[in-house]
TORSE-971368 format. One record per residue (C-alpha): residue number from 0; residue in one letter; y, x, z. Coordinates in steps of 0.2 Angstrom, whole numbers. Layout:
% residues N
NODE, pos, code, y, x, z
NODE, NUM, a, Y, X, Z
...
% end
This chain:
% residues 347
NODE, pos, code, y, x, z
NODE, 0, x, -400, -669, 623
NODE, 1, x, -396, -660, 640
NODE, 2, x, -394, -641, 639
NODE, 3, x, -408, -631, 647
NODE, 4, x, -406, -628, 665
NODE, 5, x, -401, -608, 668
NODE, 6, x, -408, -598, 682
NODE, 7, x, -404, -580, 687
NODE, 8, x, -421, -570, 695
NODE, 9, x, -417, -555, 707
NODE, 10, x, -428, -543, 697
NODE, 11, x, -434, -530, 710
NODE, 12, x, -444, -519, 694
NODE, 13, x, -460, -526, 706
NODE, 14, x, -475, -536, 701
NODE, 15, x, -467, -552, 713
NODE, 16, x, -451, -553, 702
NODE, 17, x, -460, -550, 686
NODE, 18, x, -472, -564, 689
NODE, 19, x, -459, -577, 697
NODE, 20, x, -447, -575, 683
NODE, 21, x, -463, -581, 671
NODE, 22, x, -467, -595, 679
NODE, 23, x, -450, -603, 678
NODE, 24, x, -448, -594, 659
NODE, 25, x, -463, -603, 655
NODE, 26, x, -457, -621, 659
NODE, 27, x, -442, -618, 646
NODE, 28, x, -429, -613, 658
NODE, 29, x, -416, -602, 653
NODE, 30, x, -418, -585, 664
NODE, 31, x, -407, -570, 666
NODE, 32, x, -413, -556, 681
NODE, 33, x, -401, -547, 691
NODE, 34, x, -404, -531, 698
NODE, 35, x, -394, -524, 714
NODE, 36, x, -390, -505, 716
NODE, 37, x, -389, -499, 735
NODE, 38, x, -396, -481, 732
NODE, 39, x, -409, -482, 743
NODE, 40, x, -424, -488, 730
NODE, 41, x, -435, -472, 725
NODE, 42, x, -437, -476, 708
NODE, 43, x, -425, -463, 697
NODE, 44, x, -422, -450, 711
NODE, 45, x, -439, -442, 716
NODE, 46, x, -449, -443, 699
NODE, 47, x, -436, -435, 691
NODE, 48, x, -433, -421, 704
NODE, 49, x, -449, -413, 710
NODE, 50, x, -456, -402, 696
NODE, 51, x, -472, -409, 703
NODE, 52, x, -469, -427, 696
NODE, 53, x, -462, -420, 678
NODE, 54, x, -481, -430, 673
NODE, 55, x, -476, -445, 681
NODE, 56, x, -468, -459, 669
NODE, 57, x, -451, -461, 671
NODE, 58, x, -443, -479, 668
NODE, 59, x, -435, -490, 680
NODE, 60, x, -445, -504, 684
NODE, 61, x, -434, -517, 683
NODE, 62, x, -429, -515, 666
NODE, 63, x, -446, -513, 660
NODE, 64, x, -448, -530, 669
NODE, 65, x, -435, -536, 658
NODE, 66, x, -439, -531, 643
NODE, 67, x, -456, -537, 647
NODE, 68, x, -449, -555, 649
NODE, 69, x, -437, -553, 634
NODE, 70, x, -424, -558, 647
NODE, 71, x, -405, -549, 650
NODE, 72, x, -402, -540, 665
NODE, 73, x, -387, -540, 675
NODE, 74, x, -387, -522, 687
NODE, 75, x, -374, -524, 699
NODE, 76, x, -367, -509, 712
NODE, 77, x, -368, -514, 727
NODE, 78, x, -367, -497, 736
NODE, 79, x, -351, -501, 749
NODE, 80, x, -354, -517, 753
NODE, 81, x, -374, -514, 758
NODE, 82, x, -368, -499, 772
NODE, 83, x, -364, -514, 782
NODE, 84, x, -382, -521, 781
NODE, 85, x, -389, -504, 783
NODE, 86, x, -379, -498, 796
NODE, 87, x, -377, -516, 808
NODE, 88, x, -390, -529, 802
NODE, 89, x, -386, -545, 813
NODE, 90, x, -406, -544, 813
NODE, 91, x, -412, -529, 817
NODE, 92, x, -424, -516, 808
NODE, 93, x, -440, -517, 803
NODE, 94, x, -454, -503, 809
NODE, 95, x, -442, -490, 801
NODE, 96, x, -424, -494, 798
NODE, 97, x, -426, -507, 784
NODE, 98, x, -414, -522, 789
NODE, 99, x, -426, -532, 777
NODE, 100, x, -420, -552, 784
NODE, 101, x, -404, -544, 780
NODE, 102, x, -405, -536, 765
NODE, 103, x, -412, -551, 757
NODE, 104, x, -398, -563, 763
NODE, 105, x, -386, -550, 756
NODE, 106, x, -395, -549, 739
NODE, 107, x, -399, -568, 738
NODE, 108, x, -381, -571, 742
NODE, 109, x, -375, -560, 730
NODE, 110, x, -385, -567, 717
NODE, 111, x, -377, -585, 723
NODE, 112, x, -358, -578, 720
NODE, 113, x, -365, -574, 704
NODE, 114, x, -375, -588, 700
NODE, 115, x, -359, -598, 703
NODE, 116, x, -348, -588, 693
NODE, 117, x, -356, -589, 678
NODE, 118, x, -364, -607, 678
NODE, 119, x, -379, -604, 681
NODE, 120, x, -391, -617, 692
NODE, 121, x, -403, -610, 704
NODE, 122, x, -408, -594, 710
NODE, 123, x, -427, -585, 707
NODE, 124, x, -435, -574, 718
NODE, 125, x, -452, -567, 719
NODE, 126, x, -457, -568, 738
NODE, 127, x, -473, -575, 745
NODE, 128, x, -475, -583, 763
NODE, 129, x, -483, -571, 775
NODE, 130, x, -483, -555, 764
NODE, 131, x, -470, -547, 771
NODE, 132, x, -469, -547, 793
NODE, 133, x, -449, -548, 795
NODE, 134, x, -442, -556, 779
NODE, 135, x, -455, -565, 772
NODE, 136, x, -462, -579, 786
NODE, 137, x, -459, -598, 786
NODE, 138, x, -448, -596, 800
NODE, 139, x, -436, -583, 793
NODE, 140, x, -436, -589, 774
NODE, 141, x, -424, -604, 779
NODE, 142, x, -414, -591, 786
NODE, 143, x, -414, -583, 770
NODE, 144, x, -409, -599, 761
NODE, 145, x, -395, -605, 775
NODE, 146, x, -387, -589, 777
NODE, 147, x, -387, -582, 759
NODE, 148, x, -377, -599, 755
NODE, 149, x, -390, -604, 743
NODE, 150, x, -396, -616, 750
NODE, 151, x, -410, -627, 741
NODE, 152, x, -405, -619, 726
NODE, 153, x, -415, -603, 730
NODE, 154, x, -433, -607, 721
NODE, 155, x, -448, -597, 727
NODE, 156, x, -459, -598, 712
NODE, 157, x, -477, -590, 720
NODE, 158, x, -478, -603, 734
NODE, 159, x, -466, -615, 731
NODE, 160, x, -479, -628, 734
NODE, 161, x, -479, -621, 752
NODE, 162, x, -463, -625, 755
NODE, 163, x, -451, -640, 756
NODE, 164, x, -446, -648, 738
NODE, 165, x, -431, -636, 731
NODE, 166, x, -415, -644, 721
NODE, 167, x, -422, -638, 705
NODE, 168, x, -441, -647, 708
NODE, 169, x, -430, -662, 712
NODE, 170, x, -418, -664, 696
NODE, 171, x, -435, -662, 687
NODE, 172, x, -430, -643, 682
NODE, 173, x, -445, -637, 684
NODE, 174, x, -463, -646, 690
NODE, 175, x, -468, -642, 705
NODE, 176, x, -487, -644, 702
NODE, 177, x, -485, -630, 691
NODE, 178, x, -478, -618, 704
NODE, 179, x, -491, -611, 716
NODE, 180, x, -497, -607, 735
NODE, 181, x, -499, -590, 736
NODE, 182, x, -500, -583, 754
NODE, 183, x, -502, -568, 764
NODE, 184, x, -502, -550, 759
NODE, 185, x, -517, -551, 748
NODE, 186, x, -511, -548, 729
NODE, 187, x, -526, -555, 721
NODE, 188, x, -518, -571, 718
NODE, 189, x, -504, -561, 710
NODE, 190, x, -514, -549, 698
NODE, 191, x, -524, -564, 692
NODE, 192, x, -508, -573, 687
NODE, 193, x, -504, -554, 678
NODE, 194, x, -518, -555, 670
NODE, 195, x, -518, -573, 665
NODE, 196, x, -499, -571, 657
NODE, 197, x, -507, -554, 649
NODE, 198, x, -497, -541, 659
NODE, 199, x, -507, -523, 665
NODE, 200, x, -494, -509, 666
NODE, 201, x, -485, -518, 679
NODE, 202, x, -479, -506, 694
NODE, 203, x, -492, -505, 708
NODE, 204, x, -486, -514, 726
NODE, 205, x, -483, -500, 738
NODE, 206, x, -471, -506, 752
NODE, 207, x, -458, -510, 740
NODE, 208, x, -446, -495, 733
NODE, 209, x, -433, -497, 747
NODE, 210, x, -433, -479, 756
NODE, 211, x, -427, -487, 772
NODE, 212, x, -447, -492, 775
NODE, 213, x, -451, -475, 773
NODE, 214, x, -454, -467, 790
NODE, 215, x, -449, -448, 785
NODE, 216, x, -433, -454, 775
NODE, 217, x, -428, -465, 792
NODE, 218, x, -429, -450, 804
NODE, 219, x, -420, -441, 792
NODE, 220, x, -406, -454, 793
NODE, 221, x, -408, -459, 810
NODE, 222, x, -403, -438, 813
NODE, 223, x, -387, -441, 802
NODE, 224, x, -382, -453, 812
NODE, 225, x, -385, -445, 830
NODE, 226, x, -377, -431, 823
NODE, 227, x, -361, -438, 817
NODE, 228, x, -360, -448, 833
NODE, 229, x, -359, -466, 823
NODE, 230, x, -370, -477, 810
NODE, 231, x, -362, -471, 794
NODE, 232, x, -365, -464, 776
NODE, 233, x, -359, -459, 759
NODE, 234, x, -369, -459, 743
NODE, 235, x, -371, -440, 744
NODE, 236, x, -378, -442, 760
NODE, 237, x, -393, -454, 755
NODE, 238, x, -397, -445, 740
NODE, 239, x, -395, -427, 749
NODE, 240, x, -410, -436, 763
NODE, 241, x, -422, -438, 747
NODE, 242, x, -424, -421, 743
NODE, 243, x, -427, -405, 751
NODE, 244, x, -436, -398, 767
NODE, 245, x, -424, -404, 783
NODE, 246, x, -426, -393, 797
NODE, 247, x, -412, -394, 812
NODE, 248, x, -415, -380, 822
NODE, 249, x, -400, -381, 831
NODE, 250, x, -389, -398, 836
NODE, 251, x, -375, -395, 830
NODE, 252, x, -383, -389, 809
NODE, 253, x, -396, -391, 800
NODE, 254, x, -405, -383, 782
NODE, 255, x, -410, -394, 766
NODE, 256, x, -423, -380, 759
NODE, 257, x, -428, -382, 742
NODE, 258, x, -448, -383, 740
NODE, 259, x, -447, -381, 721
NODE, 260, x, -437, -377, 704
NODE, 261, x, -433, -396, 701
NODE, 262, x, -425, -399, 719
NODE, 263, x, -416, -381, 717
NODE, 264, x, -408, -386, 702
NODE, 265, x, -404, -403, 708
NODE, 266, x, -397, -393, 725
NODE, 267, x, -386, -381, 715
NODE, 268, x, -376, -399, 711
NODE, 269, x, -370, -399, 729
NODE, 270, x, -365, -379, 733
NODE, 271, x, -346, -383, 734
NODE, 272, x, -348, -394, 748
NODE, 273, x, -361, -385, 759
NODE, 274, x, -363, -366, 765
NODE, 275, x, -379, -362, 756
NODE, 276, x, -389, -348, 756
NODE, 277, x, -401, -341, 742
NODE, 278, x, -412, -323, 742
NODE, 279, x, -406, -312, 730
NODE, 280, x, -420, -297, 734
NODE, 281, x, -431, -311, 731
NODE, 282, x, -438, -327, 722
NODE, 283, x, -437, -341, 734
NODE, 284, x, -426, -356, 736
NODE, 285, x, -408, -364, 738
NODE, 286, x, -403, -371, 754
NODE, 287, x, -389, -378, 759
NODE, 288, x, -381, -378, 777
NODE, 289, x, -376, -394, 783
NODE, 290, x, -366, -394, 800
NODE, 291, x, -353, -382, 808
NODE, 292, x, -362, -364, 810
NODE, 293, x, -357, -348, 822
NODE, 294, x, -360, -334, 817
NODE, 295, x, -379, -332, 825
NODE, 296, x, -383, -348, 818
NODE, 297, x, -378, -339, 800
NODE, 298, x, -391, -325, 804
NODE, 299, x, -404, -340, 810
NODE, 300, x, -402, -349, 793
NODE, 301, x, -403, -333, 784
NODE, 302, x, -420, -329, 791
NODE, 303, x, -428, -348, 787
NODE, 304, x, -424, -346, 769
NODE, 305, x, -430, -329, 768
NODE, 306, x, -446, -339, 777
NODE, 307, x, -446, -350, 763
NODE, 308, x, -446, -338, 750
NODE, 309, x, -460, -325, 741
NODE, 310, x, -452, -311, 754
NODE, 311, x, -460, -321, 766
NODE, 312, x, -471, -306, 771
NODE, 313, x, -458, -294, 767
NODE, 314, x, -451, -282, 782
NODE, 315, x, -433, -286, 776
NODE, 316, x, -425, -300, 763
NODE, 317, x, -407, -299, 757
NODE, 318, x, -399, -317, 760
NODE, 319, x, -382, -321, 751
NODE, 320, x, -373, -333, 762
NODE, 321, x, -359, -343, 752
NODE, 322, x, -344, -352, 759
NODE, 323, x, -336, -370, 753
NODE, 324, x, -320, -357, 751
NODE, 325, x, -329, -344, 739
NODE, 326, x, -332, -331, 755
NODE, 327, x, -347, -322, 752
NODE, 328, x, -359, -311, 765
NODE, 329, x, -376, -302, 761
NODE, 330, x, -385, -300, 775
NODE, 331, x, -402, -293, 779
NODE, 332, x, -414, -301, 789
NODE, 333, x, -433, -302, 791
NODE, 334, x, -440, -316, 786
NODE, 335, x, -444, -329, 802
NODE, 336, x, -462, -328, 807
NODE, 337, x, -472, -347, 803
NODE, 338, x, -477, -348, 822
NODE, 339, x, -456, -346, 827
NODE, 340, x, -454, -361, 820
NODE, 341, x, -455, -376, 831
NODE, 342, x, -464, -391, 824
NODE, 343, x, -449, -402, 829
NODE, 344, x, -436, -393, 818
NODE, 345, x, -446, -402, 804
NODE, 346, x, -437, -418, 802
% end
């Protein structure tokens, strides 16, 4: 007897991944999913943060999909090698700043080196042609496939049958008639096949969980970078950008305002790195300074996070104002009217 072919599925925690990695399970193929960690996906951050969400289930996706399947998962870190993708893809962004033809050649590559190094035989992944505008095309899934390194080991279960025959279809891996042809951005195709296999509490398609398709979190980075001067970022960075109110009302600084008790506590992680300010003849929130203040830019900051506070109507609010160092000022300010503040210090 042959050993069972073994295939490894990127496992994104989506209803694509989940549904691919069946179809293959389903025609006795050994699978195992991998799951790639850049920082940028929403799941675990957000939820977990806001005290609005505190309702909201909190699981990562891709595990559940997992366990769902019965299948291991392999999560891989892959935080320093993606800066390159986010910061230079060789082909471009999407509408925000979502390298998506890149980041999938990066993640099926990597999934490739793995594949490799540990004998396994093709590569899964849950993509459908025509449901996504950059990545997802007939013209740019070969790209995919050629640049990743995969080659015509990369299986695309959901519309296989619209594509050329794959290495696995050929060495009788898996039948081809019993992959399928879905297409476009239409998911009923998809959430029949769910309800065929007998999933329902599968994650909802939203634009993916990548924060870099997310038109407020892109601006947001897209001001990091013209403010530095040059297309970089550390961890702390992209986690700081999820949180928080961002205003800039100067060039050269800008606040991250807490707008409830879960981000304040989350912020209080980060005061040894920032100057931050907090009320102290008042409730309100923790901000942190980000940038290089003068002294009037010191009194500015002081008045927005009075603003943001309950002194907000208050004739004066005491601001303590706290350096990396340990240097601390109290100041007194009165709180900055809503109508002094531009709508294009929001970021």
């Amino acid at each position: 007897m042959t050993k069972p072919a073994k295939a490894v599925a990127l496992i994104s925690g989506g209803l694509d991944s989940l549904l691919a990695a069946k179809v293959v399970q389903q025609q006795g193929v050994h699978v195992e999913g991998i799951n790639f960690f850049t920082g940028f996906c929403v799941e675990g951050h957000t939820h977990a943060i806001r005290s609005k969400d505190r309702g909201r289930p909190k699981r990562n996706n891709a595990l559940w999909v997992a366990e769902q399947l019965g299948i291991r998962l392999h999560i891989v870190e892959v935080i320093e090698e993606y800066k390159a993708i986010v910061t230079a893809p060789r082909h471009g962004y999407g509408s925000n700043l979502n390298p998506c033809l890149d980041c999938k050649g990066f993640m099926v590559g990597k999934a490739h080196e793995w594949m490799i190094e540990h004998d396994f035989d093709f590569i899964v992944t849950g993509e459908v042609v025509g449901q996504r505008p950059k990545s997802q095309r007939r013209d740019t899934m070969p790209v995919i496939a050629r640049e990743s390194g995969a080659g015509d080991r990369l299986l695309r279960p959901l519309c296989a049958r619209l594509l050329p025959e794959t290495l696995p279809e050929r060495e009788g891996w898996v039948d081809r008639q019993l992959l399928h042809d879905f297409s476009g951005r239409s998911r009923k195709p998809q959430m029949a096949l769910a309800a065929e296999f007998g999933f329902a509490d599968y994650a909802q398609p939203a634009g993916g969980c990548c924060f870099l398709t997310d038109e407020n979190y892109a601006r947001k980075l897209g001001d990091l970078w013209q403010m530095r001067g040059e297309r970089s970022y550390e961890f702390d960075d992209i986690m700081l950008l999820k949180v928080g109110r961002h205003l800039r009302p100067r060039p050269h600084f800008k606040l991250i305002v807490a707008r409830d008790d879960g981000e304040n506590n989350f912020l209080m992680g980060y005061r040894r790195q920032f100057v931050h300010l907090n009320a102290t003849s008042h409730p309100g929130p923790l901000a942190l300074l980000d940038g290089e203040p003068a002294a009037a830019d010191l009194e500015l900051a002081a008045r927005l996070t009075a603003r943001f506070g309950q002194g907000r109507e208050a004739e004066s609010v005491e601001v303590e104002i706290v350096h990396p160092g340990g240097e601390r000022q109290l100041r007194t300010v009165r709180p900055l009217p809503a109508e002094e503040i531009p709508a294009y210090w929001y970021l």
